[in-house]
C-alpha positions in Angstrom: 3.9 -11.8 8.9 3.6 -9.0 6.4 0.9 -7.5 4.3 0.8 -4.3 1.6 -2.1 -3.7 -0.5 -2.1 -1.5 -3.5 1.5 -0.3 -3.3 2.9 2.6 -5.3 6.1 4.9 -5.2 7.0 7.1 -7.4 10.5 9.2 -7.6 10.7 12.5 -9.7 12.5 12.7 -13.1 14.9 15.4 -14.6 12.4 15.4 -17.4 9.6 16.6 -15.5 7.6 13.3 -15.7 7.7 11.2 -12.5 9.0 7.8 -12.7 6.8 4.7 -11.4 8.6 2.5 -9.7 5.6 0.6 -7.5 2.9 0.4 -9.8 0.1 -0.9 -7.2 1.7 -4.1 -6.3 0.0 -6.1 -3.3 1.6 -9.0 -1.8 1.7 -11.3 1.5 4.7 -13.2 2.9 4.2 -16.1 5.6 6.4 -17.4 7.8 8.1 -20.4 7.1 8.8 -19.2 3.7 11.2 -18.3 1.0 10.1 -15.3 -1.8 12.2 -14.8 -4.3 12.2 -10.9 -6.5 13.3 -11.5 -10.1 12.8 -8.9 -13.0 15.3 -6.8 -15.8 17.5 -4.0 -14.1 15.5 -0.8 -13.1 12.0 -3.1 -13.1 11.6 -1.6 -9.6 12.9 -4.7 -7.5 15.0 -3.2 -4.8 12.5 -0.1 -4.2 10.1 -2.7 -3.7 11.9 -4.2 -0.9 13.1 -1.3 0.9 9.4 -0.3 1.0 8.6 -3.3 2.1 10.9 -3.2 4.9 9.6 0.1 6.2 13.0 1.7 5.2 11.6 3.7 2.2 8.5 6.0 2.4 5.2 4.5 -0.2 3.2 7.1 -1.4 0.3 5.1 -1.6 -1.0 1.7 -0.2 -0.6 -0.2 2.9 1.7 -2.2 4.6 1.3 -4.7 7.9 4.0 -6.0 9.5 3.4 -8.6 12.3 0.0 -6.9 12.2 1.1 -3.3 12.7 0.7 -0.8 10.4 4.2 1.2 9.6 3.1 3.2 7.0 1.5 5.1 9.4 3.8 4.7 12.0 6.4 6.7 13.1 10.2 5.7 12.9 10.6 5.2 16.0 7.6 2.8 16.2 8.9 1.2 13.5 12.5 1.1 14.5 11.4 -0.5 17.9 9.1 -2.9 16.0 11.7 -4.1 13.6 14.4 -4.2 16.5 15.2 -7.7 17.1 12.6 -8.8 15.0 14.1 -8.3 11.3 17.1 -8.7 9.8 18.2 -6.9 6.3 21.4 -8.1 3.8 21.5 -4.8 1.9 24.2 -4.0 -1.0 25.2 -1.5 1.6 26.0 -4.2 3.9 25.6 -1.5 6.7 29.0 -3.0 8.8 30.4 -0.5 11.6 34.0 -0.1 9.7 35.3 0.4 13.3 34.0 -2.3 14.6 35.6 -5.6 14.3 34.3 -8.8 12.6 32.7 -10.5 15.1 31.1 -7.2 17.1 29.2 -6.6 13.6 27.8 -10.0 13.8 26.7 -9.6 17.2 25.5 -5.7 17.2 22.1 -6.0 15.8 21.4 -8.9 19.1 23.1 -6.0 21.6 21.1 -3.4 20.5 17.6 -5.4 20.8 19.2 -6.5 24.2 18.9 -10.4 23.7 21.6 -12.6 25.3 25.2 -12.8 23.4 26.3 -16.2 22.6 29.7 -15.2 21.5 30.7 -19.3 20.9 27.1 -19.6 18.5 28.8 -16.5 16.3 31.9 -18.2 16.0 30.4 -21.3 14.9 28.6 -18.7 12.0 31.9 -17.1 11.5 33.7 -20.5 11.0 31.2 -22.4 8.8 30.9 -18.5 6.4 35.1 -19.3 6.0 35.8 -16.4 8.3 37.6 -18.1 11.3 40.7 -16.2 10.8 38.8 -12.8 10.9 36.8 -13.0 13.8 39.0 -10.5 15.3 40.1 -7.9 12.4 38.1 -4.6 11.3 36.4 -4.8 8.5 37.4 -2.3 6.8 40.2 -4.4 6.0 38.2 -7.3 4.4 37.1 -7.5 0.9 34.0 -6.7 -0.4 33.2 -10.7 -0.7 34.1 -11.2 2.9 31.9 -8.3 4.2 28.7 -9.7 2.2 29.9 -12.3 4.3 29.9 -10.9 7.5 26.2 -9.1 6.8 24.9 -12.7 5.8 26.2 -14.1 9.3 24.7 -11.2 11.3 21.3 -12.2 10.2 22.2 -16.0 10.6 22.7 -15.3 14.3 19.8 -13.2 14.7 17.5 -15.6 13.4 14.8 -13.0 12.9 11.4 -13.5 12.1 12.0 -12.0 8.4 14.7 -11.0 6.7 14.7 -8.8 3.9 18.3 -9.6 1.6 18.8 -7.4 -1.7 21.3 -9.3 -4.0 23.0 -11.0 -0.6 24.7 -13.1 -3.4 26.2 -10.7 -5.5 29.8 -10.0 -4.3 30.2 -13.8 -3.8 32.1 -17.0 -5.8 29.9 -19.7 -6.4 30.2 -21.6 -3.6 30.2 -18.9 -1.4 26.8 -17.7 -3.0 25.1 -21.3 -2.6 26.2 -21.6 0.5 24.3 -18.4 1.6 21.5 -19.2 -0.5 21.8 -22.5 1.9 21.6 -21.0 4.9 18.6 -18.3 3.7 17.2 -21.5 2.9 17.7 -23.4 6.5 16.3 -19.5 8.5 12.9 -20.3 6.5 12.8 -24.0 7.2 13.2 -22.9 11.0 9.9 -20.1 10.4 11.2 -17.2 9.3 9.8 -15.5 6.5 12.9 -14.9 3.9 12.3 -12.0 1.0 15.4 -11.7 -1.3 15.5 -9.7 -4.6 17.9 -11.2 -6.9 19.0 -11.0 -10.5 20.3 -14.6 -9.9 17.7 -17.1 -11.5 19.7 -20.1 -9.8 19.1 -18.4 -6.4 15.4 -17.5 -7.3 14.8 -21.5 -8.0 16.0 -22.3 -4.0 12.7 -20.3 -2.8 9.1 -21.5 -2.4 7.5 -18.6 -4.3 9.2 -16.0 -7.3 7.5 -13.3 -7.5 8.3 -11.1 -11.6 8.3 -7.6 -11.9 8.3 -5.2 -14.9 7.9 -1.9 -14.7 6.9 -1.8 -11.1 4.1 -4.4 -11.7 3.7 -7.3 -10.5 3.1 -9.5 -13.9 4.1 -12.7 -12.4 3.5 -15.2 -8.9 5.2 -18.5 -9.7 5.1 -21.5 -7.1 8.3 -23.8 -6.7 10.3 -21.4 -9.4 12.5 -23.1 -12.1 15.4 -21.5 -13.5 13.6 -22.1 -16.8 10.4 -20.9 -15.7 12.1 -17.6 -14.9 14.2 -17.4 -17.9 11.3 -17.5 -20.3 9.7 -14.2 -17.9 12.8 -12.6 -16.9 15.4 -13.2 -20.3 18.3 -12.9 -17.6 21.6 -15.5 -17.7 21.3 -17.9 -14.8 23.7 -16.5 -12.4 
């Protein structure tokens, strides 16, 4: 599903000296599975995923996704490639403010021209607690309610991987397991999930946690426990 060997980004620093931020990391994801990214603030975590996801330039190394290469690629290769195909849950959340509830949910499906099942969205919208927002803007929902709505675009899409940077974060407890849930069910049904998190609850729900420090990889753990993480990462649970 997706393959990088010998990773590294770097970003410049106003000190002159560039900051390493992918420190040759190599890694594969299968489908079917759940991969958890735990590690201390500014350990490189979300840089690794948005390289992963072909969204961020590497500087070195390479990266296969369903057996393509995009670092090589151009972005609109890529773009076509990951149309349809994979599904991100940013902290940007990337919602169209104009658009309302319900079209954001079903956007990504338009635009990779699959067939709109507008009843299957509002079953998503329901079960997310979002029932009597299916028709409002979102601009005029909280931030809770549009991690929400970015968590039940990807539900619908059921993509072959999804890539989700702290899609938790914004969220009440219950809210947040119940996400964690459903990340949980799209990689019981094939897909390949890969979620950075600072959540060591949420990073015990996957099948495989991988640590980093420093933009290394120090750690692969299989079938996480929260305490098993704590002793690596020194973080509070959730």
């Amino acid at each position: 599903m997706l393959k990088a060997e010998h990773l590294w980004k770097e970003f410049d620093s106003e000190h002159g000296q560039p900051t390493v931020a992918v420190d040759d990391v190599s890694l594969e994801f299968n489908d079917g599975t759940m991969t958890s990214i735990v590690g201390p603030s500014g350990s490189g975590k979300s840089t690794l995923l948005y390289c992963l996801s072909g969204l961020m330039p590497v500087d070195k190394g390479q990266i296969e996704l369903f057996g393509h290469d995009i670092v090589n690629g151009t972005p609109s290769q890529n773009a076509k490639l990951r149309q349809g195909n994979v599904g991100f849950i940013f902290q940007a959340l990337n919602l169209v403010s104009s658009l309302t509830v319900l079209e954001n949910v079903l956007i990504s499906a338009q635009f990779a021209g699959l067939e709109i099942d507008v009843k299957r969205a509002e079953s998503i919208l329901q079960a997310m607690g979002l029932a009597n927002y299916i028709h409002d803007y979102v601009l005029n929902l909280s931030g809770g309610q549009q991690q929400r709505i970015a968590v039940a675009r990807v539900l619908y899409l059921q993509p072959k991987i999804v890539f989700a940077d702290e899609p938790t974060g914004a969220l009440d407890s219950a809210n947040a397991s119940f996400v964690i849930q459903q990340l949980r069910f799209l990689a019981d049904r094939g897909s390949a999930v890969v979620m950075v998190t600072h959540s060591l609850e949420d990073a015990s729900a996957s099948d495989f946690s991988l640590v980093i420090h420093d933009g290394r990889l120090t750690h692969q753990i299989v079938k996480p426990t929260e305490e098993e993480l704590f002793a690596l990462v020194g973080r509070n649970k959730r």
